[in-house]
C-alpha positions as a Markdown table, in Angstrom:
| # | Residue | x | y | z |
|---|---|---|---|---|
| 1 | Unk | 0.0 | 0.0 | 0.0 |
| 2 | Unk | 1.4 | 3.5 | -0.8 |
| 3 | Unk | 2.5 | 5.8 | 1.9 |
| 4 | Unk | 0.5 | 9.2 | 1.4 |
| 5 | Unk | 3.3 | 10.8 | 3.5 |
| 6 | Unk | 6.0 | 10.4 | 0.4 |
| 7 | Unk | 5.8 | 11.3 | -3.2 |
| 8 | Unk | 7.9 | 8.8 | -5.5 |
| 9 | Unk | 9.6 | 11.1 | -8.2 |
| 10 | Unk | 11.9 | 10.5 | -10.8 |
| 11 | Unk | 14.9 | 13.6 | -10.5 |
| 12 | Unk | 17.5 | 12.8 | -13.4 |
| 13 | Unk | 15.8 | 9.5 | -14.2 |
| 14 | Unk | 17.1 | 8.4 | -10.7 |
| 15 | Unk | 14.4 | 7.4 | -7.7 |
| 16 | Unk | 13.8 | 10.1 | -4.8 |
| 17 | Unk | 11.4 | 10.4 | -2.5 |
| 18 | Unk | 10.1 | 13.4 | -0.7 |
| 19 | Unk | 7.5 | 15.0 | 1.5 |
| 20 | Unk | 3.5 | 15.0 | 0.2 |
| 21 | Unk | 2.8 | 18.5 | -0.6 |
| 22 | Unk | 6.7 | 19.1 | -1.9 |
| 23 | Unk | 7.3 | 21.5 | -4.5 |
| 24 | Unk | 10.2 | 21.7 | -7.4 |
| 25 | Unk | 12.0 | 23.9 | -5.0 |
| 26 | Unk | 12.2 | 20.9 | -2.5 |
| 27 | Unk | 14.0 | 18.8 | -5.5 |
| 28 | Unk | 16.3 | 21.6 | -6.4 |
| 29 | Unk | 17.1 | 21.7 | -2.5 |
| 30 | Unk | 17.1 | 17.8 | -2.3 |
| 31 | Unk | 20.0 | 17.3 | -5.1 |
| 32 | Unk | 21.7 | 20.2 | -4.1 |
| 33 | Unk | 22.5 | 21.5 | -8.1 |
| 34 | Unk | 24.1 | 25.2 | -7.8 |
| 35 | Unk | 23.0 | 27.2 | -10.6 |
| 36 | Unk | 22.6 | 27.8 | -13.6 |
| 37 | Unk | 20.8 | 25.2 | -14.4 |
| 38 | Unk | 17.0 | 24.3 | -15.7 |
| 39 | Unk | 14.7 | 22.3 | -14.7 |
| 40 | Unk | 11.4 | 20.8 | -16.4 |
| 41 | Unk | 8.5 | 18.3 | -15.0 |
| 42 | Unk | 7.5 | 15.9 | -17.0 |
| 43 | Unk | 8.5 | 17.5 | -19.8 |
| 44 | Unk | 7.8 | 20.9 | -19.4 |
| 45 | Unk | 10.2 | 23.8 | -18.1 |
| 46 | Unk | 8.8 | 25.3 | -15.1 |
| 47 | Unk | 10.7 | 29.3 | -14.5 |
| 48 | Unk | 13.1 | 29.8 | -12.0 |
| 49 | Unk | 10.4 | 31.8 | -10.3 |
| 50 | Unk | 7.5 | 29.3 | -10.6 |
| 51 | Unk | 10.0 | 26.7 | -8.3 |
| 52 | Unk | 8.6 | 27.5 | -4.9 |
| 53 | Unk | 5.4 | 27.4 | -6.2 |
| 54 | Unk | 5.3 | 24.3 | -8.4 |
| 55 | Unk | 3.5 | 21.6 | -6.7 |
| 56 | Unk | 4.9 | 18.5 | -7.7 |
| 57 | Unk | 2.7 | 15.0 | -7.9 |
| 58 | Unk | 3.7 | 11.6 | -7.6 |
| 59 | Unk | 5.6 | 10.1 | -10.2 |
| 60 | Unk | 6.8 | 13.0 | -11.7 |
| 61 | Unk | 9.8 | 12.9 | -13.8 |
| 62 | Unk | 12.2 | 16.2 | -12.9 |
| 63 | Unk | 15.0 | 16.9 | -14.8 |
| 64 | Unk | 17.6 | 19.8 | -14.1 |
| 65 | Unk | 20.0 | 20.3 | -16.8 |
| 66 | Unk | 23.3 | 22.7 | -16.0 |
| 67 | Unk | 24.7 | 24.0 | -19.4 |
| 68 | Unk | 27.4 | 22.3 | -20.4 |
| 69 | Unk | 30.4 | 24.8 | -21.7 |
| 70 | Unk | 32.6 | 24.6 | -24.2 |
| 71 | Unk | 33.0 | 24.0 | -28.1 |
């Protein structure tokens, strides 16, 4: 039986759990990436300023890309 408390979520295409209710803020804070960097939900890139705000569901899938540099 599920735990209500937890939210499975996908961040990076790795498992993570984290607190019902969590937003993409709590991700950001739970894999600790320094910016830049942006991030998407299933798909679809959320704005810097939509993170704290961003409710996230279960089974998300969050990616947060950092530019890569270079040529």
């Amino acid at each position: 039986m599920p735990d209500d408390r937890f939210l499975p979520v996908l961040i990076n295409q790795a498992r993570h759990q984290l607190p019902a209710g969590a937003t993409l803020a709590d991700a950001v804070a739970l894999i600790g990436i320094a910016p830049p960097f942006a991030a998407a939900v299933n798909l679809q890139f959320v704005p810097r300023s939509q993170y704290a705000t961003h409710r996230l569901q279960a089974h998300d899938r969050i990616e947060l890309i950092a530019p890569v540099t270079g040529g």
